[in-house]
N, CA, C and O of each residue as an XYZ file, in Angstrom:
564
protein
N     -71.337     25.899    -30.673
C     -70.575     25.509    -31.857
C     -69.189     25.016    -31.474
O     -68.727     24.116    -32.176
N     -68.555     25.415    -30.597
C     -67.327     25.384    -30.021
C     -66.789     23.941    -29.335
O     -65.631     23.533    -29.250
N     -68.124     23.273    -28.844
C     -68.190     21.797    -28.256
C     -68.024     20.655    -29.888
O     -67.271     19.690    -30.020
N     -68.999     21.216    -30.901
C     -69.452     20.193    -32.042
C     -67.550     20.318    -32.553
O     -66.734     19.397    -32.541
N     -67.352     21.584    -32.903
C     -66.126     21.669    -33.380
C     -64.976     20.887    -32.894
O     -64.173     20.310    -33.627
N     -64.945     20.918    -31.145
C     -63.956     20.065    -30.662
C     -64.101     18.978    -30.691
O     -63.017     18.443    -30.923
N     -65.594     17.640    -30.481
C     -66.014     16.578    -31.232
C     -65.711     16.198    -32.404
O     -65.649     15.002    -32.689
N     -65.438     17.318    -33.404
C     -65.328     16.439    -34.293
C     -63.996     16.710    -35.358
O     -63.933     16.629    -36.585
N     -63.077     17.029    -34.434
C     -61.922     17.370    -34.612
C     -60.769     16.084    -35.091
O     -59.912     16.178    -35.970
N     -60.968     15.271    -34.494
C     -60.599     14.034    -34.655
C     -60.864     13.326    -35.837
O     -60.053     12.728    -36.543
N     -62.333     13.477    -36.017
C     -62.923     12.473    -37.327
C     -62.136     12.641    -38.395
O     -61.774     11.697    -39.098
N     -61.781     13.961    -38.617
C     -61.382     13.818    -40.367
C     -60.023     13.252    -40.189
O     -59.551     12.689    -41.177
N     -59.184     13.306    -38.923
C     -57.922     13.005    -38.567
C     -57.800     11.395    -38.489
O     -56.708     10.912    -38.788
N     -58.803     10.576    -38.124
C     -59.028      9.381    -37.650
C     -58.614      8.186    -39.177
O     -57.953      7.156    -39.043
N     -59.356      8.810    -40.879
C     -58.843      7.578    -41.734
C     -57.553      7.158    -42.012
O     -57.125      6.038    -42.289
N     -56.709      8.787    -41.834
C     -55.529      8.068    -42.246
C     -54.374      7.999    -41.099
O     -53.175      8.153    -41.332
N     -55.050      7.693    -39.582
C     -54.140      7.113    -38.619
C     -54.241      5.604    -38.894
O     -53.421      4.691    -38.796
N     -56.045      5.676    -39.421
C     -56.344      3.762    -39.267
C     -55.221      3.552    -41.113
O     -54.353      2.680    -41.089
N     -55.333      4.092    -41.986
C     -54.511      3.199    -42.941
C     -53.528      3.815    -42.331
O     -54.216      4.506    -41.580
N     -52.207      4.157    -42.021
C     -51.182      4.355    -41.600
C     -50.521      3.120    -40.563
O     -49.409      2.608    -40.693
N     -51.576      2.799    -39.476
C     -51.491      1.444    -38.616
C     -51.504      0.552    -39.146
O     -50.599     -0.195    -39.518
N     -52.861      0.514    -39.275
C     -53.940     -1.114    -40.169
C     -53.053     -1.321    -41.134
O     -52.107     -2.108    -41.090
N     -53.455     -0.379    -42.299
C     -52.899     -0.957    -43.873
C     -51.366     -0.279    -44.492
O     -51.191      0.285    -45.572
N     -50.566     -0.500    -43.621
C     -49.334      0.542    -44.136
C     -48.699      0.284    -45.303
O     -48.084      1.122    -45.964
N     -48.891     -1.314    -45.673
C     -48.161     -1.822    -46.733
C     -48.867     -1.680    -48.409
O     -48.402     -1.788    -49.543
N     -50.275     -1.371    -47.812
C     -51.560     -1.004    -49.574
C     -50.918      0.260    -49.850
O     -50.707      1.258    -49.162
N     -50.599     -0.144    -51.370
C     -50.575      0.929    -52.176
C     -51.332      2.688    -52.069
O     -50.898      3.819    -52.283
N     -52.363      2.237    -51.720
C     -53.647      3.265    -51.642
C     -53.363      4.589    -50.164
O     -53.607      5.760    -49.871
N     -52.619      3.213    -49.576
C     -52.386      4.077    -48.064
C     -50.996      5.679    -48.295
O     -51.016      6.881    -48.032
N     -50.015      4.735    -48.898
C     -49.073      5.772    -49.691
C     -49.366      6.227    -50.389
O     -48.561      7.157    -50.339
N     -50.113      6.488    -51.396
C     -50.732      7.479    -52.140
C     -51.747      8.671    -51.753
O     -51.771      9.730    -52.379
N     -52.571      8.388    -50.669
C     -52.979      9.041    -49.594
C     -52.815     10.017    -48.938
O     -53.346     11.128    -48.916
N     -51.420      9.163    -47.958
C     -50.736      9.778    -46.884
C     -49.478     10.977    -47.698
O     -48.842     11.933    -47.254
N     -49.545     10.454    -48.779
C     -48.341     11.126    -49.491
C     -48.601     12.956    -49.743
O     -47.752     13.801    -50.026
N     -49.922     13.111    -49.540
C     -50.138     14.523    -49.798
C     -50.402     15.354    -48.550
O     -51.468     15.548    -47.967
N     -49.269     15.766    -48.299
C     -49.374     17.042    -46.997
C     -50.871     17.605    -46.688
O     -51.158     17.991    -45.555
N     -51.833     17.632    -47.786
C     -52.963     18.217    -47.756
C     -54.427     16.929    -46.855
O     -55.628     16.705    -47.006
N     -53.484     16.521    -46.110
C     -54.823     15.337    -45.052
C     -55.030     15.881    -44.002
O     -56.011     15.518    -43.353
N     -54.074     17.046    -43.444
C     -54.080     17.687    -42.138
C     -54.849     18.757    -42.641
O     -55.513     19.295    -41.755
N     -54.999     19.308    -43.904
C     -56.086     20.426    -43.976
C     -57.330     20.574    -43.519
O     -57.766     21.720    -43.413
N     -58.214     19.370    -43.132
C     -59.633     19.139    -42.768
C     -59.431     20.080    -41.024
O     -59.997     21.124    -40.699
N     -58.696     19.459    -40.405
C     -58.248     19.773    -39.118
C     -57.777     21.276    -38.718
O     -58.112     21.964    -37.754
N     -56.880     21.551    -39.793
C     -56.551     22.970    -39.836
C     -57.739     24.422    -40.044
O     -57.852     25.518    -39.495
N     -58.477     23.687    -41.143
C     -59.969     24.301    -41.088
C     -60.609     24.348    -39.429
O     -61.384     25.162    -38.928
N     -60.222     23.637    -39.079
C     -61.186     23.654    -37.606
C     -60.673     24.470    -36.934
O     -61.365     25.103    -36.136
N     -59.270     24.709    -37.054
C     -58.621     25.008    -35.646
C     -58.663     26.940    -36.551
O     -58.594     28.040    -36.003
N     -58.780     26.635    -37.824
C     -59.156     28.156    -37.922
C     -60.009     28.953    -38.066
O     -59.936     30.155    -38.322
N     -61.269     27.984    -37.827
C     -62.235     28.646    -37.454
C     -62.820     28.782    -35.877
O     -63.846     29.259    -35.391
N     -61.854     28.238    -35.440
C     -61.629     28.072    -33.749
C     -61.214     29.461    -33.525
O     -61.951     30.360    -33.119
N     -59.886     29.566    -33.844
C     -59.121     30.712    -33.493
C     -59.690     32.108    -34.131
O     -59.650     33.146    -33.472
N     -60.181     32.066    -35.359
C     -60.846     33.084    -35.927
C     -62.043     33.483    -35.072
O     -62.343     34.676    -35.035
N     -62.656     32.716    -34.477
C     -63.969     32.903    -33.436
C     -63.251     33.735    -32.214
O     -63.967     34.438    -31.501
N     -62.136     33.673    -32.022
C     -61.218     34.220    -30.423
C     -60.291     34.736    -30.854
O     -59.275     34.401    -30.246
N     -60.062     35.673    -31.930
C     -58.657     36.101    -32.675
C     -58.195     36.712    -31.662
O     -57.271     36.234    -31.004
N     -58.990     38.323    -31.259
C     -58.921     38.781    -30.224
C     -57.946     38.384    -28.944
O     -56.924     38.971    -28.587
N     -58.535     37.269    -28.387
C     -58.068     36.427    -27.449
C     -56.716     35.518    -27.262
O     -56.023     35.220    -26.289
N     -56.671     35.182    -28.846
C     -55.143     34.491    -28.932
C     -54.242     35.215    -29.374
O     -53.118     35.027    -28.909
N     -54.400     36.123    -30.262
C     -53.125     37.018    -30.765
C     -52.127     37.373    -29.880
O     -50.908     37.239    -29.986
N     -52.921     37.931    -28.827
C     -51.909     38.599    -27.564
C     -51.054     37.261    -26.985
O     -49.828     37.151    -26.970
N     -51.895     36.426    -26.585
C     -51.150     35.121    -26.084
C     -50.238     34.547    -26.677
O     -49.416     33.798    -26.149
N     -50.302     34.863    -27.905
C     -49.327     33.993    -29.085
C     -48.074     34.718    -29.128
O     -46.967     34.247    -28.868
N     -48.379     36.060    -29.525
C     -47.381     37.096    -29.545
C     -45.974     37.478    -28.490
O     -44.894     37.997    -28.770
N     -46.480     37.019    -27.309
C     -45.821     37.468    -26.428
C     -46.451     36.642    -24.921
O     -46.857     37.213    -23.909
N     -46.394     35.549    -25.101
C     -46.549     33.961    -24.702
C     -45.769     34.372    -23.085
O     -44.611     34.684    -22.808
N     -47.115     34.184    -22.163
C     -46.557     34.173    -20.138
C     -47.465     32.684    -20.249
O     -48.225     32.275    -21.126
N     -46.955     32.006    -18.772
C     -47.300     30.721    -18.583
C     -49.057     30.946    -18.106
O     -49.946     30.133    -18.361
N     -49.236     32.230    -17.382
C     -50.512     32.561    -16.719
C     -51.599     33.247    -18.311
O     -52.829     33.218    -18.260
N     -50.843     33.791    -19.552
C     -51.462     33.582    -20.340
C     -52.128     32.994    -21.719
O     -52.979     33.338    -22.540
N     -51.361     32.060    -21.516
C     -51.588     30.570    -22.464
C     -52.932     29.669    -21.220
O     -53.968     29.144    -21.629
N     -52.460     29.730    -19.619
C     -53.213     29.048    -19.023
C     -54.474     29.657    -18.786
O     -55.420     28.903    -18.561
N     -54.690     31.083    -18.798
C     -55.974     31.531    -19.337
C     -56.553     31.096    -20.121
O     -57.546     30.410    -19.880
N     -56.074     31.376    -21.461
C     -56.787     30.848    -23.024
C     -56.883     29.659    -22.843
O     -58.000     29.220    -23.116
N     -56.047     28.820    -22.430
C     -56.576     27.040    -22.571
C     -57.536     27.004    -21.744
O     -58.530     26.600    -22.347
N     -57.709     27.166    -20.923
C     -58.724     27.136    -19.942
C     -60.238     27.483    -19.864
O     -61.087     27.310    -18.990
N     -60.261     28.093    -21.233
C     -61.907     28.229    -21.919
C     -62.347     26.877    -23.051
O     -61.873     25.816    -23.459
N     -62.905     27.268    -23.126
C     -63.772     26.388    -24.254
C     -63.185     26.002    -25.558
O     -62.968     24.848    -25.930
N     -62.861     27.531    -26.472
C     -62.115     28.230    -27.194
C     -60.949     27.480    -26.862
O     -60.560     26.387    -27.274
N     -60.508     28.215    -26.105
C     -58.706     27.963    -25.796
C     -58.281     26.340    -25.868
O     -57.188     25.927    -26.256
N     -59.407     25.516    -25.400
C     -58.547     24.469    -25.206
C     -59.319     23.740    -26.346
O     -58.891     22.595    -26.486
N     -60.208     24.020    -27.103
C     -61.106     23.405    -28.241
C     -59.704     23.986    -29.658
O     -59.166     23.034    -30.224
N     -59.443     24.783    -29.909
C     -58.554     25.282    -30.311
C     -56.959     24.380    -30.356
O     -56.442     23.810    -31.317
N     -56.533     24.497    -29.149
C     -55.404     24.075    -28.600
C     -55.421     21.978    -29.375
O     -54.608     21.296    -29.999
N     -56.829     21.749    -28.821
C     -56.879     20.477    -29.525
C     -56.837     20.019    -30.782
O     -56.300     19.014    -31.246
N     -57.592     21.045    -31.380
C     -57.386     21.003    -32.799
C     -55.593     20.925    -33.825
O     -55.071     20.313    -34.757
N     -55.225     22.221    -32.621
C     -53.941     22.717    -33.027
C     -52.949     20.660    -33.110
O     -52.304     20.012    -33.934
N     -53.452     20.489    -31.715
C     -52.541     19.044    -31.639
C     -52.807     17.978    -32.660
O     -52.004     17.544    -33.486
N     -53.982     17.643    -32.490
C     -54.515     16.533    -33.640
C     -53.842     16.770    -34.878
O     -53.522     15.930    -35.719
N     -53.627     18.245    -34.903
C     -53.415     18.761    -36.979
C     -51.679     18.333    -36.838
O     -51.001     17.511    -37.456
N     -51.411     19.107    -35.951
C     -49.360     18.328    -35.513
C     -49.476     17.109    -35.327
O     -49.228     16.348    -36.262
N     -49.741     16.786    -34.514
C     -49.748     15.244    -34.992
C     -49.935     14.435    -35.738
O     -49.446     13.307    -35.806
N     -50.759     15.002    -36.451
C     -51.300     14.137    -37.900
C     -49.924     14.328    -39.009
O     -49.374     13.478    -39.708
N     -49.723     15.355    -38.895
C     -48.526     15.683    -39.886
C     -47.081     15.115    -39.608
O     -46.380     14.689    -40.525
N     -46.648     15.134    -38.200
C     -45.657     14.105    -37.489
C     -45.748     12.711    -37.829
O     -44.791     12.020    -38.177
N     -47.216     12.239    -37.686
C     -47.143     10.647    -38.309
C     -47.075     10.524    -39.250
O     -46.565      9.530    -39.766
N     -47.666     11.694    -40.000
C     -47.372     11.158    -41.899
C     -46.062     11.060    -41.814
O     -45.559      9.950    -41.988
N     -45.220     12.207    -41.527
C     -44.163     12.326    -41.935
C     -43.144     10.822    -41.424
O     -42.429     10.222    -42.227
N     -43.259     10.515    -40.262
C     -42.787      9.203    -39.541
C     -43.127      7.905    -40.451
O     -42.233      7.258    -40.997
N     -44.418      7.605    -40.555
C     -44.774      7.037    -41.427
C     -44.425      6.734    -42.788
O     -44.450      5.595    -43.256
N     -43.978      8.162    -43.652
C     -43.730      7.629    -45.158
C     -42.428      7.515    -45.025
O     -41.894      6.690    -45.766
N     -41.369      8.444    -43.872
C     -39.514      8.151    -43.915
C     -39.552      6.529    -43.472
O     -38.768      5.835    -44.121
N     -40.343      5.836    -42.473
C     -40.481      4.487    -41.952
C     -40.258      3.365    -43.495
O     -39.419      2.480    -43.666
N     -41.536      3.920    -44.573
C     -41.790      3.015    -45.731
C     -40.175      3.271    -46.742
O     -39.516      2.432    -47.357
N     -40.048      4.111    -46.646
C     -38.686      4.335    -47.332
C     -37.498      3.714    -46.585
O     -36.622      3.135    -47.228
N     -37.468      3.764    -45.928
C     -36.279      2.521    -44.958
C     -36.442      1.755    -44.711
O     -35.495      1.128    -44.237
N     -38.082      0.937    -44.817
C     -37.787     -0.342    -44.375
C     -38.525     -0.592    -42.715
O     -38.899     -1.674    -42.263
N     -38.557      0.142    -42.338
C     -38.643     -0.007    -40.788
C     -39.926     -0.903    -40.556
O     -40.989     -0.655    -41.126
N     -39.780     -1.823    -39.796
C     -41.126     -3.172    -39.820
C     -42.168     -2.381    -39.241
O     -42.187     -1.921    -38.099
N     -43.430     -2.215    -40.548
C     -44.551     -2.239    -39.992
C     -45.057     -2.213    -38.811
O     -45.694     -1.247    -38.389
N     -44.762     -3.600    -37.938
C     -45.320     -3.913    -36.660
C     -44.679     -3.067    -35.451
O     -45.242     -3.105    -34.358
N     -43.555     -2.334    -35.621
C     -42.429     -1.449    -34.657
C     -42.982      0.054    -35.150
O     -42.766      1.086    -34.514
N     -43.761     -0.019    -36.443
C     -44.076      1.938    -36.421
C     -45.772      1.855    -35.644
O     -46.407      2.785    -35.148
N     -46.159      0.413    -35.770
C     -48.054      0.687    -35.171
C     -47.522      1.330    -33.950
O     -47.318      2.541    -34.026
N     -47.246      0.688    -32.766
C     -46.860      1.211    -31.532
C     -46.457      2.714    -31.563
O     -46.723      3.525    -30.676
N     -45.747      2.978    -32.764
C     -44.755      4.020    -32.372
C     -46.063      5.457    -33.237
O     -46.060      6.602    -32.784
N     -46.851      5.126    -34.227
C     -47.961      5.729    -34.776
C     -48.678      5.922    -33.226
O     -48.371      6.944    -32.612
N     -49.380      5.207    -32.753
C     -50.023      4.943    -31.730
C     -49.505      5.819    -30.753
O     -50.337      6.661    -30.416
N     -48.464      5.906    -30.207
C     -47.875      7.113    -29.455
C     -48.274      8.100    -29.587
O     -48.903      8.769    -28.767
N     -47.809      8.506    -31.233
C     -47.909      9.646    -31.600
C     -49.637      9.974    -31.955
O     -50.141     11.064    -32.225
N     -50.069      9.103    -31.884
C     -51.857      9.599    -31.970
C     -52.035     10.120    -30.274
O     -52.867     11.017    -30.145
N     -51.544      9.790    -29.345
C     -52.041      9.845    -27.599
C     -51.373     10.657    -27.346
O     -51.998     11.604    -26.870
N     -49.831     10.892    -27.446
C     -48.773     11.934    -26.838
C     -47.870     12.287    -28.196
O     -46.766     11.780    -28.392
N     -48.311     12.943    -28.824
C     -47.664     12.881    -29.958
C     -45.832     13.353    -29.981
O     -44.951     12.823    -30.658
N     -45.714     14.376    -29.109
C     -44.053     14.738    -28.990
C     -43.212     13.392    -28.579
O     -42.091     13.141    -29.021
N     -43.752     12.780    -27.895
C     -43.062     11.728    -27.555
C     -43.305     10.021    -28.545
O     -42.571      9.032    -28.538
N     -44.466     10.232    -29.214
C     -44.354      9.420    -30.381
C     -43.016      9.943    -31.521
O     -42.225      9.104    -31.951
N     -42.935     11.152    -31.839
C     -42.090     11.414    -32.458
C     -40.466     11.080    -32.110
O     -39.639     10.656    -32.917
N     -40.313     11.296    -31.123
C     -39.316     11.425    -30.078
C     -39.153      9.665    -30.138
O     -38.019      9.234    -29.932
N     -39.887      9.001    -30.321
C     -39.576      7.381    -30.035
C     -39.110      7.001    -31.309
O     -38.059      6.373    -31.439
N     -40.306      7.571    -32.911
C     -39.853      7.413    -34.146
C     -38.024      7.940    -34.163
O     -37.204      7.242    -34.759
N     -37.697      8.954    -33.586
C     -36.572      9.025    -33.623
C     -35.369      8.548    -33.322
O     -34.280      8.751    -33.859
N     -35.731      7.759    -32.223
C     -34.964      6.660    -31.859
C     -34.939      5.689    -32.415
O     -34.072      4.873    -32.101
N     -35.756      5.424    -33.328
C     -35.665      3.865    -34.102
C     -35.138      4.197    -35.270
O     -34.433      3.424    -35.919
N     -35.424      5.333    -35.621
C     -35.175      5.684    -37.383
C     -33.730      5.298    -37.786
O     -33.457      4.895    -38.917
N     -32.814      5.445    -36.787
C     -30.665      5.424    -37.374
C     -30.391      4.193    -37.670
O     -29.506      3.765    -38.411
N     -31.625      3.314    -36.727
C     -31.325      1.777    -37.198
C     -31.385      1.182    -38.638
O     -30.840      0.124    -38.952
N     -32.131      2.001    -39.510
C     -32.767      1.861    -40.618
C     -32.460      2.701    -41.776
O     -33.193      3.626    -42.125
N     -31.376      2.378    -42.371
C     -30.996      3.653    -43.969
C     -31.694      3.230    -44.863
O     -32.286      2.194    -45.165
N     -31.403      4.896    -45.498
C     -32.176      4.851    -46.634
C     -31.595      3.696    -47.868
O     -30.380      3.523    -47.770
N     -32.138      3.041    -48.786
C     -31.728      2.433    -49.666
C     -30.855      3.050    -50.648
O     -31.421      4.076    -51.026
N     -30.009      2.940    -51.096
C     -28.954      3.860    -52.164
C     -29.312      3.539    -54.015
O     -29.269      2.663    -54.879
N     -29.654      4.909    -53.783
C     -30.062      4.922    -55.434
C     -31.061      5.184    -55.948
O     -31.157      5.132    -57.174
């Protein structure tokens, strides 16, 4: 179960990276992306991930050594888990990048790249959105 789960961790994460890229400017895409509740599909996974290994992560979480995080990732669990955990942050980093982007203005074609980051390495997609964002205020009023 632990393999299907990490397979298909992505899918529910996958429509609204493609309207976020593809279609940023349709109506439909902001109305969408606008509800915090798109990362829930993902979050389901990763808690029935962790609920399968509660046992196993509590301690790790609680009181976090480098040799025991690299245990837990290092199973099936741990790193089926761990993936989930990322996809669901990330998904929520791009919304969030994404709808401050539509509110300032920021060109479409400068957030795909910078979405795109944040789908592959997401801290550092964010980290790039942040660098572009000062160029771009909010509209007044």
């Amino acid at each position: 179960m632990t393999g299907i789960l990490f397979e298909s961790t992505f899918l529910p994460a996958a429509p609204f990276w493609a309207l976020m890229i593809l279609l940023p400017r349709w109506s439909w895409t902001h109305r969408i992306v606008s509800s915090p509740l798109i990362a829930l599909p993902v979050v389901a996974i990763y808690g029935i991930l962790v609920a399968g290994s509660f046992g196993d992560v509590w301690p790790v979480v609680t009181s976090p050594t480098l040799d025991g995080v690299q245990a837990l990732l290092g199973t099936p669990e741990g790193a089926a888990a761990g993936w989930a955990h990322m996809i669901a942050f990330d998904l929520f980093a791009g919304r969030w990048s994404y709808l401050d982007s539509r509110e300032r203005g920021v060109p479409a074609l400068l957030m795909a790249p910078v979405l795109l980051l944040t789908i592959l390495l997401g801290p550092l997609g964010l980290a790039a959105y942040l660098v572009v964002r000062p160029w771009w205020r909010k509209p007044l009023g």
